[in-house]
Each structure stands twice: as structure tokens, then as C-alpha cells.
PDB file of N, CA, C and O in Angstrom:
ATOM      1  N   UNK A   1     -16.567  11.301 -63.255  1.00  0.00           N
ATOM      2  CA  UNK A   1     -15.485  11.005 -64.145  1.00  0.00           C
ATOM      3  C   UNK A   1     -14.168  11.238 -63.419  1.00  0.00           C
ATOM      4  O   UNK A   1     -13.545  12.246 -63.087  1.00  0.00           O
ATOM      5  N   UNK A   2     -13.993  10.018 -63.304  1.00  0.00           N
ATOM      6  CA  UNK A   2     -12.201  10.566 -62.542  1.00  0.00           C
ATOM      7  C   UNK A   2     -11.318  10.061 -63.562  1.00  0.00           C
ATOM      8  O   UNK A   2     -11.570   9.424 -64.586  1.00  0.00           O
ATOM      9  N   UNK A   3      -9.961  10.578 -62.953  1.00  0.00           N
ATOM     10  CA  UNK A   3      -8.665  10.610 -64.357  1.00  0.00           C
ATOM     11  C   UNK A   3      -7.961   8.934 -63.689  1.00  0.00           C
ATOM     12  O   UNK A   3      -6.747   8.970 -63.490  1.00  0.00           O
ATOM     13  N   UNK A   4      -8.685   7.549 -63.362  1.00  0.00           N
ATOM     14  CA  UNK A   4      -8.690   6.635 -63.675  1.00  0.00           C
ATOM     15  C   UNK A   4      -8.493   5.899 -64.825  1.00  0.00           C
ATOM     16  O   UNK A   4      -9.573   5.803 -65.408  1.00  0.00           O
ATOM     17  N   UNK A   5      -7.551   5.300 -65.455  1.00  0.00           N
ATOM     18  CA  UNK A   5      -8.002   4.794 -66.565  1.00  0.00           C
ATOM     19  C   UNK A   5      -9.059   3.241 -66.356  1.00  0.00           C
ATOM     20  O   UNK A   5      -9.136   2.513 -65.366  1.00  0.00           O
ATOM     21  N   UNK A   6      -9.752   3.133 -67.661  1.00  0.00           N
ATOM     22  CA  UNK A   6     -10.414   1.665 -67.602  1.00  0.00           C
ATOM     23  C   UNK A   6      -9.127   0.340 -67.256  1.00  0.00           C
ATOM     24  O   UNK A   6      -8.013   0.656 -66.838  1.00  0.00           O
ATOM     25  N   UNK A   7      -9.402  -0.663 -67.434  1.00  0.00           N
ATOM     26  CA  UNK A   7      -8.869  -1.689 -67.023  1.00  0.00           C
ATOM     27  C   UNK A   7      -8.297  -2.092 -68.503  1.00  0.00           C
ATOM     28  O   UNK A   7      -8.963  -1.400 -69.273  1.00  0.00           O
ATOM     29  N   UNK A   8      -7.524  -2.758 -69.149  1.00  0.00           N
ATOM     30  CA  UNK A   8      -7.554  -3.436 -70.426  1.00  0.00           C
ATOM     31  C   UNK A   8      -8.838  -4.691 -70.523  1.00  0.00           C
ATOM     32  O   UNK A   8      -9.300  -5.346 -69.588  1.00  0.00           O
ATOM     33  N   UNK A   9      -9.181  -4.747 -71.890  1.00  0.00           N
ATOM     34  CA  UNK A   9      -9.406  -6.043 -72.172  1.00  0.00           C
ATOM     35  C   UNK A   9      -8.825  -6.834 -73.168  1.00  0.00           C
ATOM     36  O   UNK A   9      -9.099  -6.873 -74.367  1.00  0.00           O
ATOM     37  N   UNK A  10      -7.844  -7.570 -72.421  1.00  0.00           N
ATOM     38  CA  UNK A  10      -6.990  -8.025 -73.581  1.00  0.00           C
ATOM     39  C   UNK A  10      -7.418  -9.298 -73.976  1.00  0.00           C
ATOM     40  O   UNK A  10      -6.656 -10.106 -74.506  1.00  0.00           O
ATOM     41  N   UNK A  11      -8.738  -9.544 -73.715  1.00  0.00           N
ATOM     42  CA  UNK A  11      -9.158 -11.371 -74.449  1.00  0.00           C
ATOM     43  C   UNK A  11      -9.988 -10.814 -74.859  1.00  0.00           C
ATOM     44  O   UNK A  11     -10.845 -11.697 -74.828  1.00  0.00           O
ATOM     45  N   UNK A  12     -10.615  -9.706 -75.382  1.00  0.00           N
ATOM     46  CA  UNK A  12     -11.428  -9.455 -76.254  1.00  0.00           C
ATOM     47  C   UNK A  12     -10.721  -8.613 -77.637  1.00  0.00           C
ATOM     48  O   UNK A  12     -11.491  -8.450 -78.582  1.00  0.00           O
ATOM     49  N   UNK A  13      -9.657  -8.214 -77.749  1.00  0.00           N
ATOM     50  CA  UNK A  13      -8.961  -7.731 -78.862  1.00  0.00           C
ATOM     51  C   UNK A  13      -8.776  -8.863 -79.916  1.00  0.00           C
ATOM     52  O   UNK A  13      -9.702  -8.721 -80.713  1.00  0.00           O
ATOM     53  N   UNK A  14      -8.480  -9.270 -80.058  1.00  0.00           N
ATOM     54  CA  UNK A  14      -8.307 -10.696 -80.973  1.00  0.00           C
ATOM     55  C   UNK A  14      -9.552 -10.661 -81.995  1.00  0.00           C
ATOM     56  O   UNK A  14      -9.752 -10.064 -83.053  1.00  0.00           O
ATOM     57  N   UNK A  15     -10.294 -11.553 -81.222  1.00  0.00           N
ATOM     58  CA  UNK A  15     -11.726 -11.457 -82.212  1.00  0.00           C
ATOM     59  C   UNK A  15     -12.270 -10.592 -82.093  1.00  0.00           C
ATOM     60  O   UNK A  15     -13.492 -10.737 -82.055  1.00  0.00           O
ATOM     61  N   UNK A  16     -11.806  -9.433 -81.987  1.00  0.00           N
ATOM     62  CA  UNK A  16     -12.738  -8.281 -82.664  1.00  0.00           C
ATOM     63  C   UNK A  16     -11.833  -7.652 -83.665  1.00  0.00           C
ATOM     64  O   UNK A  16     -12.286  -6.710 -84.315  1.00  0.00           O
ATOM     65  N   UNK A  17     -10.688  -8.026 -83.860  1.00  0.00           N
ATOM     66  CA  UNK A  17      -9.613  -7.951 -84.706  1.00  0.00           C
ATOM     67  C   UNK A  17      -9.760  -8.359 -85.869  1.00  0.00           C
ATOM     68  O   UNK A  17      -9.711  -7.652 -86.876  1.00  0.00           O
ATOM     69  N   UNK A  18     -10.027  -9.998 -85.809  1.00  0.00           N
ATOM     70  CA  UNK A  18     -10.974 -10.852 -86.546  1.00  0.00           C
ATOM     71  C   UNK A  18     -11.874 -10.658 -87.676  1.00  0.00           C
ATOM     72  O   UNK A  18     -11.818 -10.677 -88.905  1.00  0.00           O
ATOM     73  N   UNK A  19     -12.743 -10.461 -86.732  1.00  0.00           N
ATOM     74  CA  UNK A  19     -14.147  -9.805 -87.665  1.00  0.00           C
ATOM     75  C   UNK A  19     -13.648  -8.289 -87.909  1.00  0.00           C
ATOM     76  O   UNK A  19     -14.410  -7.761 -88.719  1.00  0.00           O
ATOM     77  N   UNK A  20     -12.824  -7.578 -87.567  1.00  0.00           N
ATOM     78  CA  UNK A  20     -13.417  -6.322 -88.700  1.00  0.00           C
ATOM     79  C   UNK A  20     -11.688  -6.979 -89.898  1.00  0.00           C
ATOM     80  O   UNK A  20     -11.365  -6.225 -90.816  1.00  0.00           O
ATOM     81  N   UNK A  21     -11.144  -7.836 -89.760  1.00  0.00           N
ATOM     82  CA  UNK A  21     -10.317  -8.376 -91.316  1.00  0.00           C
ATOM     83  C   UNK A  21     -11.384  -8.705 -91.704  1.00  0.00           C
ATOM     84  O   UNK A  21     -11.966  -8.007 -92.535  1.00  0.00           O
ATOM     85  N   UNK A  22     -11.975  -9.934 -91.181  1.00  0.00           N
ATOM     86  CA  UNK A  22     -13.069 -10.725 -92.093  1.00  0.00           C
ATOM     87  C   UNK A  22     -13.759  -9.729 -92.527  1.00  0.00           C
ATOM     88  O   UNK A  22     -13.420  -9.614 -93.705  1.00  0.00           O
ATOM     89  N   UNK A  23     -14.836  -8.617 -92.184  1.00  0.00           N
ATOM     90  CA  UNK A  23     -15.733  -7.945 -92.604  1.00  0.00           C
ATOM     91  C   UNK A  23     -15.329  -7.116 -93.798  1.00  0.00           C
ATOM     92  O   UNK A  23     -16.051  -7.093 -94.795  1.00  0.00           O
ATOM     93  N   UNK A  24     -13.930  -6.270 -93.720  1.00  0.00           N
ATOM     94  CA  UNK A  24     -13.216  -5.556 -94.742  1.00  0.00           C
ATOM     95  C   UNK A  24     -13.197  -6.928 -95.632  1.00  0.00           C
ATOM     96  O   UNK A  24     -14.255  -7.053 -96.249  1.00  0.00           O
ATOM     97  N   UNK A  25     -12.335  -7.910 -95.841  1.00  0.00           N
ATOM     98  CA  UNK A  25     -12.238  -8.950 -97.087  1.00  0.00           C
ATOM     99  C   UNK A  25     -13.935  -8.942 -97.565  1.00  0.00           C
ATOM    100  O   UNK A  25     -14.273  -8.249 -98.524  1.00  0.00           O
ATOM    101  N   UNK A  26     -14.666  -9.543 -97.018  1.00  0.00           N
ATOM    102  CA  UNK A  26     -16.068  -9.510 -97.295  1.00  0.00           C
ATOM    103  C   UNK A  26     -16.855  -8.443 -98.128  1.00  0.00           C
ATOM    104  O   UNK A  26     -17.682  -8.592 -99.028  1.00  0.00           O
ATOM    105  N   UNK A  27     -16.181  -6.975 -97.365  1.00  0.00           N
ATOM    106  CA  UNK A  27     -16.682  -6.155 -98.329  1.00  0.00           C
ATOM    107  C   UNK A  27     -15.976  -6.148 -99.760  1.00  0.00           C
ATOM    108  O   UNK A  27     -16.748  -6.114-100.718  1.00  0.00           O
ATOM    109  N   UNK A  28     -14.808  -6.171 -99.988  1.00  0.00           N
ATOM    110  CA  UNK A  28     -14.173  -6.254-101.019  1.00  0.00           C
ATOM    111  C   UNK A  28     -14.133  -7.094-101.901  1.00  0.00           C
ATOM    112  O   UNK A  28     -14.279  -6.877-103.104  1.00  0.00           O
ATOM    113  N   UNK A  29     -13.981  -7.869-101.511  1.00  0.00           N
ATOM    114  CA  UNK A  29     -14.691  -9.323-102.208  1.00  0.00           C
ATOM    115  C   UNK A  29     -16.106  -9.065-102.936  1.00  0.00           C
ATOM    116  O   UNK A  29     -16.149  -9.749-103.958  1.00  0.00           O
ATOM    117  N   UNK A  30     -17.288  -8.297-102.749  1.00  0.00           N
ATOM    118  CA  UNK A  30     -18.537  -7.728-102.900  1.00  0.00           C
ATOM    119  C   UNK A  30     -18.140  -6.814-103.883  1.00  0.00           C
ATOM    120  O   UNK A  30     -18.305  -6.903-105.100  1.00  0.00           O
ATOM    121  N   UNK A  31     -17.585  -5.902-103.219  1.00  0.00           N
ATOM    122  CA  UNK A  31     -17.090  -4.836-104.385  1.00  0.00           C
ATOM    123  C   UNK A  31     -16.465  -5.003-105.814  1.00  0.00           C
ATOM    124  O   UNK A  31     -16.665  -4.240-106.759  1.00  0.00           O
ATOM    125  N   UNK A  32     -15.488  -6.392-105.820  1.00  0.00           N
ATOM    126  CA  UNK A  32     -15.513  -6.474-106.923  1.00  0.00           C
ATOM    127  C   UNK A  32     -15.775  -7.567-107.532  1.00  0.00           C
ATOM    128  O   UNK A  32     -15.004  -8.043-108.366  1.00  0.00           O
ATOM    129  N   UNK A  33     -16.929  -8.124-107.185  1.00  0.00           N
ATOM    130  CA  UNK A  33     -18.023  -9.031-107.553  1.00  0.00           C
ATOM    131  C   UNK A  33     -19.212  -8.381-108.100  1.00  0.00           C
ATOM    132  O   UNK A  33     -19.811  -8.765-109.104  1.00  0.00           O
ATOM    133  N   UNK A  34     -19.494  -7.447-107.432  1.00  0.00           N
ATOM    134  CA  UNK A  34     -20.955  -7.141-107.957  1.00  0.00           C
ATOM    135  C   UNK A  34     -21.661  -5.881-108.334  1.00  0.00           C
ATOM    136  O   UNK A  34     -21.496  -4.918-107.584  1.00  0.00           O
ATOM    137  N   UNK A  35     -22.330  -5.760-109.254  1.00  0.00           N
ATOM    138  CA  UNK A  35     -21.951  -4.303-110.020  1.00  0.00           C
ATOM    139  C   UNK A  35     -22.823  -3.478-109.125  1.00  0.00           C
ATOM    140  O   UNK A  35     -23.388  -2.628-109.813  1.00  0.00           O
ATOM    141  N   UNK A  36     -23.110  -3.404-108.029  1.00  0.00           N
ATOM    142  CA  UNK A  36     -23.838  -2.423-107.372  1.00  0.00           C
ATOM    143  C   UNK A  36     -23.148  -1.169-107.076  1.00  0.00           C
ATOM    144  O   UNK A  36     -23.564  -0.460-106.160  1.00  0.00           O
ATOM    145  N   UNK A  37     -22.070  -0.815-107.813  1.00  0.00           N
ATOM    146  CA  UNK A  37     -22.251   0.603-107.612  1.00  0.00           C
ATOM    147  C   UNK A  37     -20.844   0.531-106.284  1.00  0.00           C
ATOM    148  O   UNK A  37     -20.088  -0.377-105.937  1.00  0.00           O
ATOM    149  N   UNK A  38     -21.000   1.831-105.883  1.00  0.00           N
ATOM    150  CA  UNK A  38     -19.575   2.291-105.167  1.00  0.00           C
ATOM    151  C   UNK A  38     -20.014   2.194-103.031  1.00  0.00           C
ATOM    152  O   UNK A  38     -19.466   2.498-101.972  1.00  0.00           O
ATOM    153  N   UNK A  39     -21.537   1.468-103.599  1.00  0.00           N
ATOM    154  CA  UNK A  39     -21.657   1.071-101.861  1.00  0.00           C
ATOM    155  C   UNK A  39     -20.921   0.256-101.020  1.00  0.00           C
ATOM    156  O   UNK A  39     -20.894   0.366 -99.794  1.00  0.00           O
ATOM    157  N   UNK A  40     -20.181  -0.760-101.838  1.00  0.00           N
ATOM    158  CA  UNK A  40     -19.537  -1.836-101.203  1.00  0.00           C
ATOM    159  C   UNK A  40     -17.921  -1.124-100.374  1.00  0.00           C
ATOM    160  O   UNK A  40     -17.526  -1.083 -99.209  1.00  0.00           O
ATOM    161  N   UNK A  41     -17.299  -0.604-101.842  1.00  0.00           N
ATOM    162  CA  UNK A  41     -16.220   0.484-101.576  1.00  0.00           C
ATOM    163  C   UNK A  41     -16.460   0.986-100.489  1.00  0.00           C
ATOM    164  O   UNK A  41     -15.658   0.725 -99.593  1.00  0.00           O
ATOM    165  N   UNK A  42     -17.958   2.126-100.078  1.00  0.00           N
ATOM    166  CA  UNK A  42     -18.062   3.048 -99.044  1.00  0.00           C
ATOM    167  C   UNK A  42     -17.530   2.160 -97.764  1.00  0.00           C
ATOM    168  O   UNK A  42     -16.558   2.424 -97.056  1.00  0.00           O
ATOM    169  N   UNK A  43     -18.291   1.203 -97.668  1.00  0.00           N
ATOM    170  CA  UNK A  43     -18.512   0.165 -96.602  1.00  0.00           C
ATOM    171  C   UNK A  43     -17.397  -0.432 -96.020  1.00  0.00           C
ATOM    172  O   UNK A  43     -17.107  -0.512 -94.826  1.00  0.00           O
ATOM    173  N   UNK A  44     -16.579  -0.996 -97.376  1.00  0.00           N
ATOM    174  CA  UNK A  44     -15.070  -1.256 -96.717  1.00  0.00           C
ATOM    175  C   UNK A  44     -14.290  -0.037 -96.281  1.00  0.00           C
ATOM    176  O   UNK A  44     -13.401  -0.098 -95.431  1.00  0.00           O
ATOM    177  N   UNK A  45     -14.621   0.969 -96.839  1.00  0.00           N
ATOM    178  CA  UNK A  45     -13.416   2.050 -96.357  1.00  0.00           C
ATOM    179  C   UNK A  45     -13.917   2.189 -94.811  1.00  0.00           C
ATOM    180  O   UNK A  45     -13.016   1.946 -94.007  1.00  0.00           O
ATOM    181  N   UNK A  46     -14.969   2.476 -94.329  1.00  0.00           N
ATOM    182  CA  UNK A  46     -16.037   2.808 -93.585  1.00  0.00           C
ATOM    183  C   UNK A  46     -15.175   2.134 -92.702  1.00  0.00           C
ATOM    184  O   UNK A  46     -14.212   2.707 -92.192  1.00  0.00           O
ATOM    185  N   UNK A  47     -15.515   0.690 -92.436  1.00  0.00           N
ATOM    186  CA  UNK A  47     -15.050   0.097 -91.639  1.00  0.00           C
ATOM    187  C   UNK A  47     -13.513  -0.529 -91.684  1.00  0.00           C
ATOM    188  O   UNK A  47     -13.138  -1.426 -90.930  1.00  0.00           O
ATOM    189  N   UNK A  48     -12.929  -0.084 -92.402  1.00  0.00           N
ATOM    190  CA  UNK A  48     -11.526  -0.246 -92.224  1.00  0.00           C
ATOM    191  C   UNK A  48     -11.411   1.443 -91.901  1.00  0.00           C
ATOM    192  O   UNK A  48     -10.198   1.539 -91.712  1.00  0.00           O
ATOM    193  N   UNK A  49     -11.684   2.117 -91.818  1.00  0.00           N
ATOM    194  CA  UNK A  49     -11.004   3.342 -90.655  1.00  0.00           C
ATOM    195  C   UNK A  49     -11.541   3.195 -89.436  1.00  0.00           C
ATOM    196  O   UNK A  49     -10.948   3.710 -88.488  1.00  0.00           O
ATOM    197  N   UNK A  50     -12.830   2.428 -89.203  1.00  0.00           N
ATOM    198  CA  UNK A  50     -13.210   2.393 -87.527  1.00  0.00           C
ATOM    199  C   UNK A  50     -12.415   1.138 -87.090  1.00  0.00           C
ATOM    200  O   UNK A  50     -12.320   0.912 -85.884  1.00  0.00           O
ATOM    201  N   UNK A  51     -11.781   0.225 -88.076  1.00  0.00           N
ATOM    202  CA  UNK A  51     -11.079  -0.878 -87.216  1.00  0.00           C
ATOM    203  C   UNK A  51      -9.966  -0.265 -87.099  1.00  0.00           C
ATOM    204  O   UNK A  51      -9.554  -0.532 -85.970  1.00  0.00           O
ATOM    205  N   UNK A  52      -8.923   0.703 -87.857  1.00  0.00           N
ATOM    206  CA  UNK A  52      -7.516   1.464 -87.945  1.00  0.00           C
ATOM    207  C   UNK A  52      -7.336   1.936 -86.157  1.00  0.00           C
ATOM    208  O   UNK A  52      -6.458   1.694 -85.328  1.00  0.00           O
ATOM    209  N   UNK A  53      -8.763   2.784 -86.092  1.00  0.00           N
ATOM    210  CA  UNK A  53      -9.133   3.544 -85.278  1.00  0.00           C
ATOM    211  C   UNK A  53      -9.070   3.192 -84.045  1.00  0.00           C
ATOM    212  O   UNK A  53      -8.605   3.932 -83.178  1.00  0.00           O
ATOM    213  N   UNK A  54      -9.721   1.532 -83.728  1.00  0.00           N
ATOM    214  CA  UNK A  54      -9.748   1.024 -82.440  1.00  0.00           C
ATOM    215  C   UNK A  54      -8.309   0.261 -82.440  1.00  0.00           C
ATOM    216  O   UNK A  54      -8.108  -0.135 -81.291  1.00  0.00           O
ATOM    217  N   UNK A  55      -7.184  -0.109 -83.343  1.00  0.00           N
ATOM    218  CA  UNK A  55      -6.157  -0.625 -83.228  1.00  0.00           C
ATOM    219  C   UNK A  55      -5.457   0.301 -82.760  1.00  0.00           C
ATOM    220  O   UNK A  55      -4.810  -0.088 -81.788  1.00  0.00           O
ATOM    221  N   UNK A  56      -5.239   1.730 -83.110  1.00  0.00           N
ATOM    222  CA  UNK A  56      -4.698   2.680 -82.917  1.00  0.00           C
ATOM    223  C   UNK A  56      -4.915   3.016 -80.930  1.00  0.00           C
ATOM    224  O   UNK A  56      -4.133   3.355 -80.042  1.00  0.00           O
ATOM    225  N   UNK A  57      -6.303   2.710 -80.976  1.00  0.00           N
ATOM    226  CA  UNK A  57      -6.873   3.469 -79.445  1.00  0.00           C
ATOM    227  C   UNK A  57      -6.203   2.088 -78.374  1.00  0.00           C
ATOM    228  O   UNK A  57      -5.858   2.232 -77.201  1.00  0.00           O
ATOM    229  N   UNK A  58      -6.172   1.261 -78.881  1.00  0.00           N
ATOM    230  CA  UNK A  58      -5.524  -0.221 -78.149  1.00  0.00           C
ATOM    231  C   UNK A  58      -4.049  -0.232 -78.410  1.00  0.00           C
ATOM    232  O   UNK A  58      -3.260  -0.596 -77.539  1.00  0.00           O
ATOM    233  N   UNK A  59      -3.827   0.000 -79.106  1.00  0.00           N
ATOM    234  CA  UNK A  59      -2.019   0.137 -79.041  1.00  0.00           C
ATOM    235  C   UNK A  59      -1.726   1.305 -78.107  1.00  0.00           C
ATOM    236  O   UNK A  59      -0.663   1.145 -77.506  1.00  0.00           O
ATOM    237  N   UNK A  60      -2.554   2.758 -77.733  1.00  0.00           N
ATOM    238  CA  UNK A  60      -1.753   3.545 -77.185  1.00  0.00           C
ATOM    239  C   UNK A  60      -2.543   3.178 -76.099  1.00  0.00           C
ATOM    240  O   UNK A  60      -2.824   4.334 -75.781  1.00  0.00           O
ATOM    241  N   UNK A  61      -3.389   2.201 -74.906  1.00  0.00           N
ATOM    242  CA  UNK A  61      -3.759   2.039 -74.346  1.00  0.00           C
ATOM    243  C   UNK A  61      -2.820   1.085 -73.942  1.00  0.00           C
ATOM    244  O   UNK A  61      -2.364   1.482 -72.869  1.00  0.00           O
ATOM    245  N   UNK A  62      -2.225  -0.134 -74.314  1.00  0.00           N
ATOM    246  CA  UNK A  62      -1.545  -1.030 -73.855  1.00  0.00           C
ATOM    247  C   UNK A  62      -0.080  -0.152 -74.125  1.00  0.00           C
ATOM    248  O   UNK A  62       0.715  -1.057 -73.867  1.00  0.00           O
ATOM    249  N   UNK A  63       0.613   0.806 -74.413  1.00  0.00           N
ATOM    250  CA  UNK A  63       1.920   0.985 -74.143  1.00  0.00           C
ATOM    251  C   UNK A  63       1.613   2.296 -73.168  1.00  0.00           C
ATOM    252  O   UNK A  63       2.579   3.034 -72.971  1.00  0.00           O
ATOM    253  N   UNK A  64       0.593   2.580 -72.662  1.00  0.00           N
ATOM    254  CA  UNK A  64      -0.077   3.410 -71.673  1.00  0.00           C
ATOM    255  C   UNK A  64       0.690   2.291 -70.259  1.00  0.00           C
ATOM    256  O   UNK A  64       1.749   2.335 -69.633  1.00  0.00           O
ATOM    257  N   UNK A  65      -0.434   1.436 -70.249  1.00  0.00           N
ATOM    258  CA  UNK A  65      -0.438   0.294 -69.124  1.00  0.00           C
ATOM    259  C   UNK A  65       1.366  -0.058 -69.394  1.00  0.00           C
ATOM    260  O   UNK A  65       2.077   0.536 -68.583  1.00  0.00           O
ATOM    261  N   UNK A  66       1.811  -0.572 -69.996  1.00  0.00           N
ATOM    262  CA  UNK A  66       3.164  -1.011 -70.087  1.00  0.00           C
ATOM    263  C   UNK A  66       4.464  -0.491 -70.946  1.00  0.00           C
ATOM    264  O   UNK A  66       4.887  -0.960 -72.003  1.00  0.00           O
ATOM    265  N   UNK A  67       5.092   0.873 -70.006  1.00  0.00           N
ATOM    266  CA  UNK A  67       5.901   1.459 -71.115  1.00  0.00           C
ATOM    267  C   UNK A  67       7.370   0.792 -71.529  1.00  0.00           C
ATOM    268  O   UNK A  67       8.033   1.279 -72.445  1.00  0.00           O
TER     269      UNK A  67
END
């Protein structure tokens, strides 16, 4: 492990950007469509803090690379 950083990947941010909007609308859309209960909710929150999470880790990664 050296104090290297990784490289960016900046053509893969986009669509993975993408799909976790699409996936959050999807869940929500579910959630209040269908009476199953508070799984759909879990699911969108779920994954709208792991997408917050990797926007967060990519924003301080690219003003890392370019201050």
C-alpha cells in the first residue's frame, strides 16, 4: 500500500450516476404503488445514501486531482 492515489475514472461516473437516480425513482415509485410494507422505503433510503456516499468520495477525489 503506498500513499499513491488511484487514477480517476471519469467515463465511468456518469452512468453510474444514472442508475443509482434511476434505481432511487424506481424504488419510490414502488413504494408508493404498492402496499408491501416499508421495504421499498428501506431500499430507496439504502441506496440513496450509498449513491450520496460515492458522489461525495468523487467530488473530494476530483478537487483532490484538480484544486
Amino acid at each position: 500500500m503506498t500513499g499513491t492515489p488511484r487514477p480517476l475514472r471519469t467515463g465511468k461516473y456518469w452512468p453510474v450516476l444514472m442508475l443509482d437516480i434511476s434505481a432511487v425513482t424506481v424504488f419510490l415509485v414502488l413504494a408508493l404503488t404498492l402496499p408491501a410494507g416499508p421495504w421499498w422505503w428501506i431500499l430507496a433510503a439504502l441506496w440513496t445514501a450509498v449513491a450520496c456516499r460515492r458522489a461525495l468520495n468523487q467530488h473530494q477525489a476530483r478537487t483532490r486531482e484538480h484544486p
